[in-house]
N, C-alpha and C positions, 0 to 999 in steps of 0.2 A: 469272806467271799460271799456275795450276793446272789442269787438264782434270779435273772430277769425274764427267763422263760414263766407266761402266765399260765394262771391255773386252767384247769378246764372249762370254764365258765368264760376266761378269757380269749381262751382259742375259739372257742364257741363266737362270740362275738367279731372275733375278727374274718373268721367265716362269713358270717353273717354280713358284717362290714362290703365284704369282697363279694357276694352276691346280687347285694343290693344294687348298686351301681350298676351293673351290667345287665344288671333285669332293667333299671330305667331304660339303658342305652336302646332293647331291644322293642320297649314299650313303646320308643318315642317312634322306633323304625315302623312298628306296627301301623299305630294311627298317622303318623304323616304319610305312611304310605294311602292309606284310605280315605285321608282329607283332602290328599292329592288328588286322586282318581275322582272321586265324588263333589267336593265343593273350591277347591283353593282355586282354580280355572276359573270361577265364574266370581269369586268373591275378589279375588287380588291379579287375576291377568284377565278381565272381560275384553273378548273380542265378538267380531262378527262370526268366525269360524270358532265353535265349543272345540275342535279336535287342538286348533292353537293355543287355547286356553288351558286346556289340559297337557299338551304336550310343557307349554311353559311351568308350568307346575312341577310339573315331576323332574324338570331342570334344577330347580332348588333344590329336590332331593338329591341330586346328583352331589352337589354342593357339599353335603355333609359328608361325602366319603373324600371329596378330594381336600376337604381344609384338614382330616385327619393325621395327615402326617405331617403338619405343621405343629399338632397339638403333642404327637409324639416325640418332636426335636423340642418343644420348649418345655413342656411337660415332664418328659424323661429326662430330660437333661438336671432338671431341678429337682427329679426325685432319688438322683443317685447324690447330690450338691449338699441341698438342707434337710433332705427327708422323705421319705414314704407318706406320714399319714398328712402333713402339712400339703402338700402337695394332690393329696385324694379328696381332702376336704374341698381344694380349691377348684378341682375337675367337678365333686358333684354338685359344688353352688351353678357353675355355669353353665353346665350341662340343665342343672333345675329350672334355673332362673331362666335362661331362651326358652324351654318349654312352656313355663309359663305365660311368659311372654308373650309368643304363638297365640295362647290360648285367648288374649286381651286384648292384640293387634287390631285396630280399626282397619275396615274393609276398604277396600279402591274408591266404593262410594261417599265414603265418608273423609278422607285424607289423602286421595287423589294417586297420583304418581308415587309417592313415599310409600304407601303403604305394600306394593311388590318389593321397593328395596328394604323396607325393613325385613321383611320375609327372609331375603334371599342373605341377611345381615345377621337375624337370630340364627337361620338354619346355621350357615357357615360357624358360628360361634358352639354351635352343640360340636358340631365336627369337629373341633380343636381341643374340647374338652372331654369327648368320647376317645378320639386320638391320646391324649394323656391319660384316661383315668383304667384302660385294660391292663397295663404292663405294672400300675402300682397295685389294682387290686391283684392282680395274681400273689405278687410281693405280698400281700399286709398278710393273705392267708396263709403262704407258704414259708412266709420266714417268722412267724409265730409258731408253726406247727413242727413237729417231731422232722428232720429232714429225712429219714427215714420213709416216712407219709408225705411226702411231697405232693405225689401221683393224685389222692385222696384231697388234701389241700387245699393244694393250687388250683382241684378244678370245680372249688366257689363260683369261680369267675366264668369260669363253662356251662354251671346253672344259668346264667341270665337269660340266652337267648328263649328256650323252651319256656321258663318261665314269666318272661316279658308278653313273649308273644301268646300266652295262655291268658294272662291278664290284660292284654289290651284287646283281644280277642273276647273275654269276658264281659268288659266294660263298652265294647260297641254293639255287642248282643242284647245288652242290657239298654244302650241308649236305642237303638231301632225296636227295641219290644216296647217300650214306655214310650217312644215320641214317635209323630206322624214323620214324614219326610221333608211337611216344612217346617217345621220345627226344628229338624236334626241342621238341617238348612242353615236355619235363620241362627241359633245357639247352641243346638246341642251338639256341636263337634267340640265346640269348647270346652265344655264339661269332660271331652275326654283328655285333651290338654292338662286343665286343670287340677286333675287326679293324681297327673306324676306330681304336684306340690307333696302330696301325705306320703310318694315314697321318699321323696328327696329329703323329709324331715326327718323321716324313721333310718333313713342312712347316714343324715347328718348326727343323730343322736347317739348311734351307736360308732361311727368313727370318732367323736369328740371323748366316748371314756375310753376310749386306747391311747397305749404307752405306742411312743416309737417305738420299730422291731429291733428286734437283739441284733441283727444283720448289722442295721444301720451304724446302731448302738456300739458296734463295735468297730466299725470305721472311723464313728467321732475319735471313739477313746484311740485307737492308732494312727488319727488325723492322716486316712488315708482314702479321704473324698477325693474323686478327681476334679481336676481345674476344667478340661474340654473334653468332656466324656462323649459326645456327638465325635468328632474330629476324634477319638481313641479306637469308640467302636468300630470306624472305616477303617483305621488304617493297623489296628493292632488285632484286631477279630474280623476282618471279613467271612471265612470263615464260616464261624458259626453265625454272622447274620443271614449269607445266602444257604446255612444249610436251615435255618427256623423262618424263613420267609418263602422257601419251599413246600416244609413243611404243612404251613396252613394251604398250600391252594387246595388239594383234593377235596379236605374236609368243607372249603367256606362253597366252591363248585357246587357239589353232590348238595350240601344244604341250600342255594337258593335253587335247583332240583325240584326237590322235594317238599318243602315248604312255601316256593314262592309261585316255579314256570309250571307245575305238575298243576294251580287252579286254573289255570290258562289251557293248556294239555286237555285236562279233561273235560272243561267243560266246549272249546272249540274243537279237537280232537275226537272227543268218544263220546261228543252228545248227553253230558253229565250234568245237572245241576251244580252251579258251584257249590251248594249249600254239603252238598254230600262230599265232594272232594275235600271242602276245607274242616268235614270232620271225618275224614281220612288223615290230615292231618294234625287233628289237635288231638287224635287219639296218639299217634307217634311223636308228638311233642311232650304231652302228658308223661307217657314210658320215663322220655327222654329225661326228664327231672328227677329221675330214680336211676337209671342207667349211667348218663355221666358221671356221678361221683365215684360208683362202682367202678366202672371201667377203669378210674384213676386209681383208687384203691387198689383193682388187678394189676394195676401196672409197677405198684409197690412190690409186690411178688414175684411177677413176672416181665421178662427184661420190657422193660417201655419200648424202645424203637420194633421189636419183636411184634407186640403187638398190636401197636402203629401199622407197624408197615405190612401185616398179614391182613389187616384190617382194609387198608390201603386197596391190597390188590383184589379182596372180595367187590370192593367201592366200583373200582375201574369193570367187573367184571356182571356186578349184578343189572346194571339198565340192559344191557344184551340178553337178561333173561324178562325185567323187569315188564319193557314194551311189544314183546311180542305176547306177555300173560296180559295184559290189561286190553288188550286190541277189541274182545269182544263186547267193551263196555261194561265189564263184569263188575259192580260196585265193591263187595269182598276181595275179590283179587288186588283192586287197585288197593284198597286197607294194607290188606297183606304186604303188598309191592311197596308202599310207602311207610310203614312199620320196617320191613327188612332194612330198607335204605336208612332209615332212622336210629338202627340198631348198628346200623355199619358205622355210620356218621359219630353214636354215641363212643365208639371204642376208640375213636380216632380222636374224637373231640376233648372224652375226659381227659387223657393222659398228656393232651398237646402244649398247655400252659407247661406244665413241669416240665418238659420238653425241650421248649423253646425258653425258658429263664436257665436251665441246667445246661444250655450252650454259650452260657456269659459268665465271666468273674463277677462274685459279687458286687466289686465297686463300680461294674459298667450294667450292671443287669437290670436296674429300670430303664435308661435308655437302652438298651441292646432289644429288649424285650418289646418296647411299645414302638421301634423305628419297625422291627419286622412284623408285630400285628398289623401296621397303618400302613407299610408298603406292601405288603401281600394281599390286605384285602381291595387294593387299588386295580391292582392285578389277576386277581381272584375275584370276591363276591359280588364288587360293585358290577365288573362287568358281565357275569357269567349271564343274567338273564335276557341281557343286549343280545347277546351272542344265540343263544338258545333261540331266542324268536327271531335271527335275520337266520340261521341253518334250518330252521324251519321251515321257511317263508324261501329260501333260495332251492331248496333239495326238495322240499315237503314228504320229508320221510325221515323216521326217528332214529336211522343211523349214524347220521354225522352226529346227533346231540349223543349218542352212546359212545359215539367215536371220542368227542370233545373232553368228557367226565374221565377215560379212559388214558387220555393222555394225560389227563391232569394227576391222575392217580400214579404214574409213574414218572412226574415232576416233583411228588410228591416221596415216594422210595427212593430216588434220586437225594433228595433233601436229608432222608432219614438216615442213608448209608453217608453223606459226609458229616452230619452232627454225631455227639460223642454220649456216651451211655453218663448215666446218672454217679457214677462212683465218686467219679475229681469232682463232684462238684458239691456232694453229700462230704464226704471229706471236708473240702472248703465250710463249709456252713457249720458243722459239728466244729471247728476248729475256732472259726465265728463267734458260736455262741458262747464255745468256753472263756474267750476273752473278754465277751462282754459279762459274765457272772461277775470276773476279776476286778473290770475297770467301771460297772455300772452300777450307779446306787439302788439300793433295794427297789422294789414294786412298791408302787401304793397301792 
């Protein structure tokens, strides 16, 4: 009998594997978003009106949330089929390689008409690959790891965003302290493009020395891959896909909140420098990179949907307390207010990967997992900031957007009282691995 469970060094790794990725994912959000705002308008959509060139900008962005659940049906589908890590490899080339890409693209004035449709050609192409590559890294970390520790785990992949957006945050602070603004202009936005290439290498390197997971490993050997695992998860789990696609609104809500509408909030609202708001924010993202894995960890302990969904109703309850403490322009208070919200967001966020994989049969759990990251954040993240700035703009007053978060928080308990507790599903995988010890040749 074989032990294909790796050592410590190798769980370490597949962590690591499962973090990487999602940290790009969020790196790429960060700076696209700020070369949308500041330079993609005037270099790849020049008009006479800057607000059209800008607005057409940030229409590409949109792009990358809606090709995501493309990248989740083809994606997932082939990582329940041939594999977990084959399939991660091929999400972070493509995900790398458009970022790079981005980063090379000749300008409107240089290549005319082309140069907006490649734009609008690479983004789409991240989105299909960011769409496949959440629902496997959760897998590489969680079905390496003790299923026990699931909570702990799975939420590798929970690290990315705080840590993406701390690094690309890092890396445009660094390009605007070193370069004039024509310069940032003229090249240096590309330089921050061309950064994700050293993550996408150092993720590539360390997913190429991992073994397929034992999960997997153990479906080969029971040749119990499925044939149309898309067409399975609809009609033999609905189920658990509407109760893990519920799941994530509150959490993805409350976070474009607090990391995205709160720089807009403060500084057109309470008269703030953004400069201060957004390190209101990178102080609560920073936490955040220590608090997720904990949270998941707690949730090892203590029941996971328990502390979801207590988490949950704190979520829906705190902007009620949040905007009437910040009203006076208070810079502390807003920290405070944007740390508690980050602390909510953290309990909800570590333990939601294990969550939403522990609502699927192993043999459908990379597609079951990656259809409802890409269909809920459709529904969720992408639009929550639309929304926040026309309830603003229509009411002008921070109720509806408390109102908004609130409802969502209880779309969200909703989600969590029809998905199923961690036990059938630790079972299943304890059960998993023993067959793969039996039918799997040793580790190298």
């Amino acid at each position: 009998m074989h032990d294909t469970r790796p050592d410590g060094s190798g769980i370490r790794r597949a962590f690591f594997a499962s973090l990487t990725g999602t940290a790009l994912e969020w790196y790429d959000f960060a700076v696209y978003s700020a070369a949308a705002a500041l330079v993609f308008g005037d270099l790849f959509f020049p008009s006479e009106d800057p607000l059209t060139g800008t607005l057409l900008a940030f229409s590409t962005y949109a792009v990358g949330y809606v090709s995501r659940p493309l990248g989740g049906i083809v994606f997932g589908r082939l990582g329940d089929v041939i594999g977990r890590k084959k399939v991660l490899i091929a999400t972070l080339v493509l995900i790398g390689a458009a970022t790079f890409l981005i980063g090379v693209l000749p300008a409107y004035s240089t290549i005319g008409v082309a140069a907006p449709i490649a734009l609008v050609l690479l983004r789409f192409a991240q989105g299909v690959g960011v769409g496949g590559e959440w629902g496997g890294a959760v897998l590489l970390s969680s079905e390496f790891g003790d299923p026990k520790k699931r909570g702990f785990y799975a939420s590798a992949a929970q690290v990315g965003p705080p840590a993406g957006n701390l690094l690309a945050n890092g890396v445009l602070a660094a390009l605007g302290a070193l370069l004039t603004e024509d310069q940032f202009t003229d090249w240096g936005w590309r330089v921050a493009f061309l950064v994700s290439a050293a993550l996408v290498g150092f993720g590539l390197w360390i997913r190429a020395k991992l073994e397929e997971t034992p999960v997997f490993k153990a479906m080969e050997a029971e040749q119990d891959r499925p044939q149309a695992p898309v067409r399975e998860v609809f009609t033999t789990q609905p189920r658990a896909l509407t109760a893990a696609i519920l799941s994530r609104v509150a959490p993805d809500v409350l976070y474009a909140m607090f990391t995205v509408f709160v720089l807009t909030y403060a500084t057109d609202e309470l008269d703030m420098s953004r400069g201060s708001a957004l390190t209101a924010v990178l102080i609560g993202s920073a936490l955040q990179i220590v608090l997720i894995p904990l949270a998941g960890a707690l949730t090892d302990r203590v029941n996971r949907r328990l502390v979801y969904g207590v988490s949950a109703v704190g979520a829906g309850i705190w902007p009620f307390v949040f905007f009437p403490m910040v009203g006076g322009g208070s810079w502390p208070l807003l920290a405070l207010g944007v740390v508690v919200a980050l602390v909510l967001h953290s309990l909800m966020y570590g333990p939601q990967a294990a969550f939403i994989a522990e609502q699927f049969s192993p043999r459908l759990r990379y597609t079951g997992s990656s259809l409802a990251y890409t269909l809920a954040g459709v529904i969720g993240g992408a639009v929550a900031p639309l929304l926040f700035t026309a309830l603003l703009g229509a009411f002008d007053s921070w109720v509806p957007l408390a109102g908004y978060i609130a409802l969502t928080a209880v779309v969200t308990v909703v989600g969590l009282a029809l998905g199923r507790d961690a036990d059938t599903a630790e079972h299943e995988d304890a059960t998993l691995v023993e067959q793969a010890r039996d039918h799997a040749p040793a580790a190298q």
